[in-house]
C-alpha positions as CSV (number, residue, x, y, z in Angstrom):
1,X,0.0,0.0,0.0
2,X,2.7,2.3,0.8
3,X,4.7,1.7,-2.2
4,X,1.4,2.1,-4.6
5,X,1.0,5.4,-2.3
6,X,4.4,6.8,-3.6
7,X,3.7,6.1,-6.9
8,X,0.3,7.9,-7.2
9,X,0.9,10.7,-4.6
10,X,3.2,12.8,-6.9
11,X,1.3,15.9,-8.9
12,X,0.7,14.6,-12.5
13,X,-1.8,15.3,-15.4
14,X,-4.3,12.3,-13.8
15,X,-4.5,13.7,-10.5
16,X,-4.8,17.3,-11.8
17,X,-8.1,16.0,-13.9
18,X,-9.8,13.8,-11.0
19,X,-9.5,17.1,-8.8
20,X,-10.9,19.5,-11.6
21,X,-13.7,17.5,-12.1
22,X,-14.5,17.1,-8.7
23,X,-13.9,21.1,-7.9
24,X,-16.0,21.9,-11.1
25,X,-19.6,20.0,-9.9
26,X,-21.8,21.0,-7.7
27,X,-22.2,17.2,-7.0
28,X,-19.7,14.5,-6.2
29,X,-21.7,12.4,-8.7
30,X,-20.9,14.8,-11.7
31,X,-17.2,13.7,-11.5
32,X,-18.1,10.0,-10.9
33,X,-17.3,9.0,-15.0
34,X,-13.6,10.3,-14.4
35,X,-12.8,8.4,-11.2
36,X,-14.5,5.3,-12.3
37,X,-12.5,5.3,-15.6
38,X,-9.1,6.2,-13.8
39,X,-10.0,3.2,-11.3
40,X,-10.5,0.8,-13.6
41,X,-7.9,1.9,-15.8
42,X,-5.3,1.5,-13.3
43,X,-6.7,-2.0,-12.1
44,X,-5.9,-2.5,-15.9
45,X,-2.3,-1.6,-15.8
46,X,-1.2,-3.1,-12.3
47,X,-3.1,-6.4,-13.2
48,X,-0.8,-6.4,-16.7
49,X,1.8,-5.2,-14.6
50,X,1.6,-8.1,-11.9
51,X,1.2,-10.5,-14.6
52,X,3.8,-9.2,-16.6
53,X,2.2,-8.8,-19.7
54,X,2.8,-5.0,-20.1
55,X,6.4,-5.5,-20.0
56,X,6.4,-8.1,-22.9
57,X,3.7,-5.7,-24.8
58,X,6.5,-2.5,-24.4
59,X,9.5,-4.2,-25.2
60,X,8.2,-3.3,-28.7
61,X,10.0,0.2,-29.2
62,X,7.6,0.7,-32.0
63,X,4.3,0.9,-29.8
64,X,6.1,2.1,-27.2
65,X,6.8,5.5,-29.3
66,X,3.2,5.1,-30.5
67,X,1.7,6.0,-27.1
68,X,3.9,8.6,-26.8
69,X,2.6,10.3,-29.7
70,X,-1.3,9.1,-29.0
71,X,-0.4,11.1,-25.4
72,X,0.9,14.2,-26.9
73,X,-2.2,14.5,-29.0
74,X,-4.8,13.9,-25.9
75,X,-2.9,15.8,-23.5
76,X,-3.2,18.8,-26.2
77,X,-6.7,18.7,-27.0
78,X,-7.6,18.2,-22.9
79,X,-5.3,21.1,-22.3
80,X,-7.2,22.6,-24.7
81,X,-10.7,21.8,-23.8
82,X,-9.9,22.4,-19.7
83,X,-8.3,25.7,-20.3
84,X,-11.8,27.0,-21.7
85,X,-13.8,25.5,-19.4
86,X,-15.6,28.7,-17.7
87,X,-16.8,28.8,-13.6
88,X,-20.2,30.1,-13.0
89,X,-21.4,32.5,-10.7
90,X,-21.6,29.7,-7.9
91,X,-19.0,27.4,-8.3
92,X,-18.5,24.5,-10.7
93,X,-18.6,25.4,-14.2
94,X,-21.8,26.9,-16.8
95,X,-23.7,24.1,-17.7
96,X,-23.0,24.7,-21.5
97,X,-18.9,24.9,-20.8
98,X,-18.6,21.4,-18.7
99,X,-17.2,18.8,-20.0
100,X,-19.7,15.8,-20.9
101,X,-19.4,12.2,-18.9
102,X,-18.5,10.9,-22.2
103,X,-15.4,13.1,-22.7
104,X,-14.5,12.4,-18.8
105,X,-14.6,8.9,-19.8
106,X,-12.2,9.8,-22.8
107,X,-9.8,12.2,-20.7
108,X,-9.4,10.2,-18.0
109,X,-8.5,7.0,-20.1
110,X,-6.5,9.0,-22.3
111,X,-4.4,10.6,-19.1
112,X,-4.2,6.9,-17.2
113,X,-3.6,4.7,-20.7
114,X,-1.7,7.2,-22.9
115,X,0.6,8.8,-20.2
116,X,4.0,6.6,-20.6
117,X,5.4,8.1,-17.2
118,X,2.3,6.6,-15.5
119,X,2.6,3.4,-17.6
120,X,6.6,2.9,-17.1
121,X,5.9,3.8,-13.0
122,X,3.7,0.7,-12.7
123,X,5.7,-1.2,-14.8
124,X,9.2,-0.3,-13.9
125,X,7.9,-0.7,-10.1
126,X,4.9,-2.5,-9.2
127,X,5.6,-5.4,-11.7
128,X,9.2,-5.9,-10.7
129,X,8.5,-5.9,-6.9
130,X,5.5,-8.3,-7.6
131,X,8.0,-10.8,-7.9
132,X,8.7,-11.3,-4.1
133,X,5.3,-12.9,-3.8
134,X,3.6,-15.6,-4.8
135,X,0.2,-17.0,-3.7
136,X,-1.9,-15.8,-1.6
137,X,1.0,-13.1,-0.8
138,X,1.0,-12.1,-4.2
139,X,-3.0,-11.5,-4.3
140,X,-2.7,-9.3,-1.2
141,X,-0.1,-7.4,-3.0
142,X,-2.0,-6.9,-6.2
143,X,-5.5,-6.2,-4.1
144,X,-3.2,-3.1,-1.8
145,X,-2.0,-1.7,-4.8
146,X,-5.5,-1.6,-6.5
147,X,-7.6,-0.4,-3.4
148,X,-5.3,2.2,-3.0
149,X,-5.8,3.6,-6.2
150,X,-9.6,3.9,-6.2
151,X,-9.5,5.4,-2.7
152,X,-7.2,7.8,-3.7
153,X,-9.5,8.9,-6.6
154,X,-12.4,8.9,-4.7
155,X,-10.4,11.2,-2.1
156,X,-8.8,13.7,-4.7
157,X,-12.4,13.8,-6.0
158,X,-14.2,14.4,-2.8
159,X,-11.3,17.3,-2.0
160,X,-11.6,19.1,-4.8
161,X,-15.8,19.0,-4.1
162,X,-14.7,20.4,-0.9
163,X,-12.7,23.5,-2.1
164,X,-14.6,24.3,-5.2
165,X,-17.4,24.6,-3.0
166,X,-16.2,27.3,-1.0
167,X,-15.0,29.4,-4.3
168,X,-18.4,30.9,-4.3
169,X,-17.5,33.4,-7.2
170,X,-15.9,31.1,-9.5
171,X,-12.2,32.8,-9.4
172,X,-10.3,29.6,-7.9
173,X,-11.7,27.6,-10.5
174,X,-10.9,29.5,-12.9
175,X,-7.4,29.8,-11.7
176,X,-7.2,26.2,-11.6
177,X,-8.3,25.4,-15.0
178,X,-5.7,27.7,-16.3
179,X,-2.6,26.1,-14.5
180,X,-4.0,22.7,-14.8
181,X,-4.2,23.2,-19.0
182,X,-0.3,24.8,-18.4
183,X,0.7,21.7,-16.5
184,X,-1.1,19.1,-19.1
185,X,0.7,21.1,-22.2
186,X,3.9,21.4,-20.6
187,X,3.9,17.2,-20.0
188,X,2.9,17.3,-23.4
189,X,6.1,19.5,-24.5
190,X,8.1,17.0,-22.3
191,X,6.9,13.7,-23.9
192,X,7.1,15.2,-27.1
193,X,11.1,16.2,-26.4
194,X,11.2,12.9,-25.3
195,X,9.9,11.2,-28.8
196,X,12.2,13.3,-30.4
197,X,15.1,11.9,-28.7
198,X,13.8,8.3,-29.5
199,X,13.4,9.0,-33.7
200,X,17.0,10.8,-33.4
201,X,19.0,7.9,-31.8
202,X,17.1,5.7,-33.8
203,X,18.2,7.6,-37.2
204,X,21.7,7.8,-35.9
C-alpha cells in the first residue's frame, strides 16, 4: 500500500483532472465518470503489470513510441478543452462549458492509458517488486496496490468537491483550470522532447 501510495501521490496530469472535475460539480456524482474510468484503468495496468504482460507488450519500441505520440495529441486537445472551461457564478462550471461524462470517460483514459510516465511507473515498479510474492501473498499485494488507487481517486475527488465549493465566485476555479491546462501542455512538451530523442537515436 505504501509503495502504490508513492507512486500515485506525486502531482501529475491524472491527478490534476480527477480534482478538476470534482472542484468543477456541484455534486460529487458529476465527477463519478472520471474516477470510475481512472480506477479501472489503473486496475488494468497493475493487473498487466503483476502478470507481466505490459512488460512483454512495451518491449516493442515501436508501440512504445506510438503511445507517446497518442499522449501528446490527448494531452493537447484536454489542455485545450480544460483551459476553456468557464466557472459560474456559484461554483462549478456553466452548464453549457462542462465537459460531458463521455469526454471524462475519454480524458481520464486517455491521461491513465496514454501517459508513458504513469505506464513505465507501474511497470518499472509495481511489476518488478510483484516478484517477491507468490500465492496468496502475491493477491494481497496486487488487491493493496489496486484499493489504493480507487481510494485515492475517490479522495482527490471528494477534496476538490470540498474546495470548489467554497469558491463561491468562481475565481479559484478558474485559476485552476488555467494552470492545470499549463501543467497538461507542458507534460505534453516534455513527452514530445522525449519522442524526439527516441526517432534521433534511432536515425543515428
Amino acid at each position: 500500500m505504501i509503495l502504490s501510495l508513492g507512486l500515485i501521490l506525486p502531482l501529475g496530469v491524472q491527478n490534476v483532472f480527477i480534482f478538476n472535475q470534482g472542484a468543477a460539480r456541484r455534486r460529487l456524482s458529476g465527477a463519478l465518470p472520471a474516477v470510475i474510468t481512472a480506477g479501472i484503468c489503473d486496475t488494468a495496468l497493475i493487473l498487466l503489470a503483476v502478470t507481466g504482460v505490459s512488460l512483454v507488450v512495451l518491449s516493442f519500441s515501436w508501440l512504445k513510441n506510438l503511445i507517446f505520440l497518442a499522449g501528446i495529441v490527448f494531452l493537447v486537445y484536454m489542455g485545450w478543452s480544460i483551459f476553456r472551461s468557464a466557472p459560474g457564478q456559484s461554483g462549478g462550471m456553466s452548464e453549457d462549458r462542462q465537459i460531458s461524462p463521455k469526454k471524462q470517460i475519454l480524458f481520464a483514459a486517455s491521461v491513465s492509458l496514454l501517459n508513458p510516465h504513469a505506464i513505465l511507473d507501474i511497470i518499472g515498479v509495481i511489476g518488478p517488486s510483484s516478484l517477491a510474492y507468490t500465492g496468496r501473498e502475491l493477491a494481497g499485494f496486487t488487491i493493496a496496490c489496486i484499493t489504493v488507487s480507487w481510494f485515492w481517486f475517490f479522495g482527490l475527488a471528494m477534496a476538490g468537491k470540498t474546495i470548489g465549493g467554497l469558491d463561491t465566485g468562481g475565481r479559484f476555479l478558474k485559476r485552476l483550470n488555467q494552470a492545470s491546462a499549463l501543467l497538461i501542455w507542458g507534460i505534453a512538451l516534455y513527452l514530445a522532447y522525449q519522442l524526439i530523442g527516441e526517432w534521433t537515436e534511432v536515425i543515428k
